[in-house]
TIRO-631163 format. One record per residue (C-alpha): residue in one letter; x, y, z. Coordinates in nm, 3 decimals, decimal comma. Layout:
  code       xx       yy       zz
     A        X        Y        Z
...
END
This chain:
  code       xx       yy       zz
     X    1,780    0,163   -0,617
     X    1,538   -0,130   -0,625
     X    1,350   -0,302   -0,934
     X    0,998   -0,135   -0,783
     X    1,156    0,168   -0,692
     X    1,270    0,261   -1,087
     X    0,939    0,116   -1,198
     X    0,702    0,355   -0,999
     X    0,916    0,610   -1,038
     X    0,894    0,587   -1,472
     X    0,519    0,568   -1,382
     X    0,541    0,849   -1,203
     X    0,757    1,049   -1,490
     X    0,490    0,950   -1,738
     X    0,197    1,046   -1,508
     X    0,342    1,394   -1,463
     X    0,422    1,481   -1,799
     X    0,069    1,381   -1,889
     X   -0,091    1,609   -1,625
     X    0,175    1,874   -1,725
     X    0,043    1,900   -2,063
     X   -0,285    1,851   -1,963
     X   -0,274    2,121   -1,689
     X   -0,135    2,354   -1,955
     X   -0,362    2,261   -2,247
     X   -0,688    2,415   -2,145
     X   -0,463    2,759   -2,161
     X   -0,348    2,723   -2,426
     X   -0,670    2,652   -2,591
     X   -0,795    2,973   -2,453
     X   -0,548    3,172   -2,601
     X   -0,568    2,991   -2,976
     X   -0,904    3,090   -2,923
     X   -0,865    3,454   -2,843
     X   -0,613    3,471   -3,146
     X   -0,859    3,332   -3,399
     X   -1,129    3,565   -3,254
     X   -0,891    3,860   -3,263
     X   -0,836    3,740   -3,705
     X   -1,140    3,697   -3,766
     X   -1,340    4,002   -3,569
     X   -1,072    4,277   -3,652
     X   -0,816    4,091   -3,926
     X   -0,696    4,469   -3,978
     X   -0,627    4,598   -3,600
     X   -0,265    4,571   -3,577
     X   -0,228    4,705   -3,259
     X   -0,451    4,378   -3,113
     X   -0,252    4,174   -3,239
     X    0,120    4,333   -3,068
     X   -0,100    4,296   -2,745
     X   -0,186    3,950   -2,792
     X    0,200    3,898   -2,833
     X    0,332    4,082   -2,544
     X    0,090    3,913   -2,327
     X    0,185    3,579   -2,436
     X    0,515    3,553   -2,599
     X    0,678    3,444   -2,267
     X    0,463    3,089   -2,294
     X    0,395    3,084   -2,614
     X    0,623    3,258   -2,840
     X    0,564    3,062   -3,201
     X    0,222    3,197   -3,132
     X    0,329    3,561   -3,055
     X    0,585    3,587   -3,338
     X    0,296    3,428   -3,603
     X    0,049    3,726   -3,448
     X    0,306    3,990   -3,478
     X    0,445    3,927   -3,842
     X    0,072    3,966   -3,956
     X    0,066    4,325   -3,722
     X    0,439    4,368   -3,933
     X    0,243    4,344   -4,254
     X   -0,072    4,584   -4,166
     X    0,191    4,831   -4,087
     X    0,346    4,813   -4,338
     X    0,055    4,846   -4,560
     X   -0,134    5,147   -4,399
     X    0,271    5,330   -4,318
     X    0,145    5,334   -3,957
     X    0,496    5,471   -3,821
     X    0,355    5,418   -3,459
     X    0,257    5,065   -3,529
     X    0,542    4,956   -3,709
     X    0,781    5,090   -3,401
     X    0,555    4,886   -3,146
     X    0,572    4,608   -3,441
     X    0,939    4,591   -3,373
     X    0,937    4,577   -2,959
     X    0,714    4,292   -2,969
     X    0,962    4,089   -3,240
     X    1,247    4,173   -2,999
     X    1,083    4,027   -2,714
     X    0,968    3,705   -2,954
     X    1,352    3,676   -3,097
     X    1,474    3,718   -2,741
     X    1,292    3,412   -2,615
     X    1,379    3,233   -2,906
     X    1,721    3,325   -2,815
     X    1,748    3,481   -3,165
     X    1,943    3,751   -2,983
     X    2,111    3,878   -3,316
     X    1,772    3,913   -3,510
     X    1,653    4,109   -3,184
     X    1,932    4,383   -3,192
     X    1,834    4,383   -3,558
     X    1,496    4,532   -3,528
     X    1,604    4,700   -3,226
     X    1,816    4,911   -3,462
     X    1,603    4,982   -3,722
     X    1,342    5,077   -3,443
     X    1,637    5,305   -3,301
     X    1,693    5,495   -3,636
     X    1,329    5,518   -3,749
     X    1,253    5,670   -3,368
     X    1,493    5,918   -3,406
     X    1,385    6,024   -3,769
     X    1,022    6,051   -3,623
     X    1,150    6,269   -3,340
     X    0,977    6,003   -3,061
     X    1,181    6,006   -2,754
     X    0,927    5,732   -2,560
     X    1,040    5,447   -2,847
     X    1,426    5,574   -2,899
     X    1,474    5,506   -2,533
     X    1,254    5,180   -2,551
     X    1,496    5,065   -2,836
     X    1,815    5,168   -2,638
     X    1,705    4,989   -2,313
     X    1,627    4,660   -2,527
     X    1,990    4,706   -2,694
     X    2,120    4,784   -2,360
     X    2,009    4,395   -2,185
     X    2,133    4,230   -2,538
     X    2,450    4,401   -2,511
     X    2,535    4,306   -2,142
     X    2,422    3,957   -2,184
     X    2,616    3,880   -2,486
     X    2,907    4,128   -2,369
     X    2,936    4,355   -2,659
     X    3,134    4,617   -2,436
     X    3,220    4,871   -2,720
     X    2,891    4,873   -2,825
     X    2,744    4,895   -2,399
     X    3,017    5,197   -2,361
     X    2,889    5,360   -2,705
     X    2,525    5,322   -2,569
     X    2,587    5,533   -2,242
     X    2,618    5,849   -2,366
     X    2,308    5,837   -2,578
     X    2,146    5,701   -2,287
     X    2,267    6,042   -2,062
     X    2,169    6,241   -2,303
     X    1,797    6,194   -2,331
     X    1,763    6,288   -1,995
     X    1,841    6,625   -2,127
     X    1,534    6,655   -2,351
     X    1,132    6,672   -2,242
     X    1,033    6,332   -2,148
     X    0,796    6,187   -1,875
     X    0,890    6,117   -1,552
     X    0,860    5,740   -1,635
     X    1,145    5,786   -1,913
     X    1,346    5,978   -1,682
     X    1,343    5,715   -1,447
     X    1,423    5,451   -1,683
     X    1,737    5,565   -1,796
     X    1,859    5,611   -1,458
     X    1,798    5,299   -1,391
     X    1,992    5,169   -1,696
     X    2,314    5,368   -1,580
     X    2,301    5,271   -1,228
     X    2,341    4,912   -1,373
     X    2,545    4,979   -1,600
     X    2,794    5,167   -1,336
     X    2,748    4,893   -1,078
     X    2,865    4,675   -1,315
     X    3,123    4,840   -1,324
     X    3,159    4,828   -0,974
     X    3,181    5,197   -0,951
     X    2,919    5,198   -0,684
     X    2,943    5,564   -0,583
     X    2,831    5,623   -0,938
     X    2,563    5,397   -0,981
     X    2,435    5,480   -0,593
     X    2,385    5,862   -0,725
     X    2,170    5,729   -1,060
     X    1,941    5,495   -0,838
     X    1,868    5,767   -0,630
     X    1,798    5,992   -0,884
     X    1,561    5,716   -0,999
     X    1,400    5,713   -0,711
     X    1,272    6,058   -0,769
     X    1,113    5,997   -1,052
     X    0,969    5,674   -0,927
     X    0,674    5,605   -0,734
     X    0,435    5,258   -0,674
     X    0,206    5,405   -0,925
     X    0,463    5,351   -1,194
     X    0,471    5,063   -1,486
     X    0,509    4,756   -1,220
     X    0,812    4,599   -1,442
     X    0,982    4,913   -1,351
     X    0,917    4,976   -1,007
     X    1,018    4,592   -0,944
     X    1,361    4,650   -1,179
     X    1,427    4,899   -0,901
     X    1,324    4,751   -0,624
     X    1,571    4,471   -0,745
     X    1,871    4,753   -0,835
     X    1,813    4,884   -0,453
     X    1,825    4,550   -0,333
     X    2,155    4,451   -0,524
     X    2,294    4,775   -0,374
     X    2,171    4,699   -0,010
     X    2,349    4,349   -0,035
     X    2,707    4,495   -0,147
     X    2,736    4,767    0,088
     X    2,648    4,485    0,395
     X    2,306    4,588    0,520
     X    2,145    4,150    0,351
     X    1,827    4,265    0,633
     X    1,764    4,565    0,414
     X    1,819    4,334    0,079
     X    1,648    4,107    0,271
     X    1,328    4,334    0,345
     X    1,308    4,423   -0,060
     X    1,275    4,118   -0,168
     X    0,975    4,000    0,053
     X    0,845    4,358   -0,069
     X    0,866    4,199   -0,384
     X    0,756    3,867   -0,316
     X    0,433    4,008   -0,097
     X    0,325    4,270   -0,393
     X    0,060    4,138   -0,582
     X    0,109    4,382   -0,868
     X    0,428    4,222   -0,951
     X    0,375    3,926   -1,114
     X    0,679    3,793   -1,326
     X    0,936    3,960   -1,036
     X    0,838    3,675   -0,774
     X    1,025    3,405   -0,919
     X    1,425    3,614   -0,917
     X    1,267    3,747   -0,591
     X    1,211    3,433   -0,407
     X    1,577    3,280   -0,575
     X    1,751    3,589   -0,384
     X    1,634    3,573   -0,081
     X    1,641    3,183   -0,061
     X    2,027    3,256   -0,153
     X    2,062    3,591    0,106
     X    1,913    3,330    0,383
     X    2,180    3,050    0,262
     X    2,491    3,275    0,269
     X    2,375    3,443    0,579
     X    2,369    3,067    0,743
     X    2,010    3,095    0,819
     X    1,966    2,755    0,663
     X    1,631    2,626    0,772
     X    1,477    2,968    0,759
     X    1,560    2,927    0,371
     X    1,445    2,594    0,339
     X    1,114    2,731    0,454
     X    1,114    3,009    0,215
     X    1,239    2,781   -0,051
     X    0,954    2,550    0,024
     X    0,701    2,836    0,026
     X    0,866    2,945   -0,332
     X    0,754    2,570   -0,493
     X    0,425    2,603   -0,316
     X    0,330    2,905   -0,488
     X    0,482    2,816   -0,855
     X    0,245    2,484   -0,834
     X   -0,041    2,737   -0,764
     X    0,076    2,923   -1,046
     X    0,147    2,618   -1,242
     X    0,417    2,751   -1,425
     X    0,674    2,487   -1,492
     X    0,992    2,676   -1,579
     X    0,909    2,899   -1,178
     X    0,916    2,509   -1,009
     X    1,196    2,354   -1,181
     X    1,346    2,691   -1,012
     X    1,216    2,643   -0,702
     X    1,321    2,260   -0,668
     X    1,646    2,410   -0,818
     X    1,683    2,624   -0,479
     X    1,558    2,344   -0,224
     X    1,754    2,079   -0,317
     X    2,073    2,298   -0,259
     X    1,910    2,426    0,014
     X    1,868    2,049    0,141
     X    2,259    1,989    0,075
     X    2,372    2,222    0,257
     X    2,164    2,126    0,554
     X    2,302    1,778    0,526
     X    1,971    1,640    0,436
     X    2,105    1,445    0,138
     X    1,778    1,185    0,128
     X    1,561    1,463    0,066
     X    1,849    1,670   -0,151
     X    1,834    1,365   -0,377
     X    1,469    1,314   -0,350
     X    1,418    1,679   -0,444
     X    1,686    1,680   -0,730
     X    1,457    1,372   -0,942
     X    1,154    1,578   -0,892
     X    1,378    1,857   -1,042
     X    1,503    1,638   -1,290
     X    1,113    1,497   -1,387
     X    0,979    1,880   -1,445
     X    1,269    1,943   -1,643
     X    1,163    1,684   -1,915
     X    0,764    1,812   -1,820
     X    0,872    2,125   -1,919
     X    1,099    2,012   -2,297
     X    0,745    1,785   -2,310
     X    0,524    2,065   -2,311
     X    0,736    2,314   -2,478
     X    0,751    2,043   -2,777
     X    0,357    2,001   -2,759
     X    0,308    2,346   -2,779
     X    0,545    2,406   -3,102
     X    0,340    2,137   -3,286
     X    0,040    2,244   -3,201
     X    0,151    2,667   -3,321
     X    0,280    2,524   -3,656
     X   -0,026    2,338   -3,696
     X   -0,235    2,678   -3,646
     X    0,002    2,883   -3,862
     X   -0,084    2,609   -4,116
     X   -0,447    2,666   -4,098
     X   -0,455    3,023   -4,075
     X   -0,236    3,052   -4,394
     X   -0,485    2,795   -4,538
     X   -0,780    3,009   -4,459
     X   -0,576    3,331   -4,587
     X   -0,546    3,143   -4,913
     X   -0,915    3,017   -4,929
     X   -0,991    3,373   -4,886
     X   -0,754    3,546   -5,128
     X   -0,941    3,276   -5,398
     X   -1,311    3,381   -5,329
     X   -1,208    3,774   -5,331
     X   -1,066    3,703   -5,655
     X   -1,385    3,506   -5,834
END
């Protein structure tokens, strides 16, 4: 590697970082903004404030956990049960991205018992589907086994068609994990029933993904195939595309249609620069450059793995930004709060 080579390349690593954070800036701006607005217009609706962190914890979770403790403490002030249960959803889903797993089956209990004490089925099976994913990632198998049979037996009481599908959906994975496919065929076609495209689109696409992970071990990768291009094509399903376009880049690979998944693979890091979303194209370069390997391409393999390598430090650059920049808004907001707390007092 030549003298000029490394030197346009660090100019080139410097250049991108800069546009990364300056590409992601302006929304995150925008979303400061519609936090502040959200304090200072309604400082008591605690149910704004959950939304504002479920729609942005995934980019900006500081920001979503700050918004959320302040919805934990108007809950806890007016004993709004119903808030306080959503309250502890949204800090899951803030704790899970901060990979504060334990602190996230935490609340997830507490929002277990208090749903069962209210009698509401909608947030007890909300709470075991949450403890459910923690469980299975971080293999707490007694704890998976001890959730099933709670899980069957909600399907046994008066919930919505919605619910109903849900938990089917949780035992066909949790059956097909166990490789007991029989089992976990019967429970994703009972889901089906239940299921329709006018369901909550996180749902529909978690099936659309079981059906497809079923497809692929009983042989039929075209009808796996077809799914995930269903998924990839549906622009209701948002978050889905990424795992969508990874599987079928890897269905195409193992089925030794090579350049058809370099072309998909390509198409995949086209549309995550559209997106802009850093974390979908150091995926998608993740794909291509194994794609590129395998094709014997190693020029481009190698060319693709530093462009890889470059949005990987874009992406610690701007996550590191972004954490400065939430503590420096907690810091005023807690100001304010105090400034306030002084004038209501004189």
């Amino acid at each position: 590697m030549t003298k000029a080579f490394i030197y346009i390349s660090s100019w080139l690593v410097i250049f991108l970082l800069f546009q990364g954070n300056a590409m992601c800036q302006p929304l995150y701006d925008d979303v400061v903004k519609e936090y502040k607005d959200i304090i200072e217009e309604s400082p008591q609706d605690g149910h704004s404030l959950v939304n504002f962190s479920n729609s942005y914890y995934r980019y900006f979770p500081r920001l979503a956990r700050e918004a959320v403790l302040r919805a934990d403490k108007i809950a806890l002030t007016s004993r709004d049960k119903k808030l306080q249960m959503e309250v502890y959803l949204a800090l899951n889903n803030v704790h899970t991205k901060l990979d504060k797993r334990d602190s996230g089956i935490y609340v997830l209990q507490v929002l277990l018992d208090m749903a069962r004490s209210s009698g509401d089925l909608y947030y007890e099976l909300e709470a075991m589907r949450d403890l459910y994913a923690h469980y299975k990632r971080i293999e707490m198998d007694e704890q998976l086994d001890g959730l099933i049979p709670e899980i069957r037996s909600i399907l046994s009481k008066n919930i919505t068609d919605d619910m109903k599908a849900t938990a089917f959906l949780l035992l066909n994975n949790y059956f097909g994990m166990l490789e007991n496919h029989d089992s976990a065929q019967v429970y994703l076609d009972s889901a089906e029933i239940y299921l329709t495209e006018q369901s909550d689109p996180d749902m529909y696409s978690k099936y659309l993904n079981d059906r497809a992970v079923d497809m692929f071990i009983e042989g039929d990768t075209h009808a796996a195939l077809d799914i995930y291009f269903k998924l990839i094509d549906d622009d209701d399903i948002d978050h889905a595309k990424d795992e969508a376009y990874h599987n079928a880049v890897m269905i195409l690979s193992w089925m030794g249609r090579l350049n058809d998944a370099d072309s998909l693979s390509l198409l995949s890091l086209e549309m995550a620069m559209e997106r802009n979303r850093l974390s979908e194209i150091l995926s998608a370069y993740y794909d291509r450059t194994k794609i590129l390997e395998e094709l014997g391409d190693y020029q481009k393999a190698f060319e693709s793995y530093e462009q890889m390598d470059i949005y990987d430090d874009s992406l610690f650059s701007v996550q590191t930004a972004n954490a400065v920049a939430e503590t420096q808004i907690k810091y005023d907001l807690s100001k304010r709060d105090a400034e306030l707390k002084i004038q209501s007092s004189q």
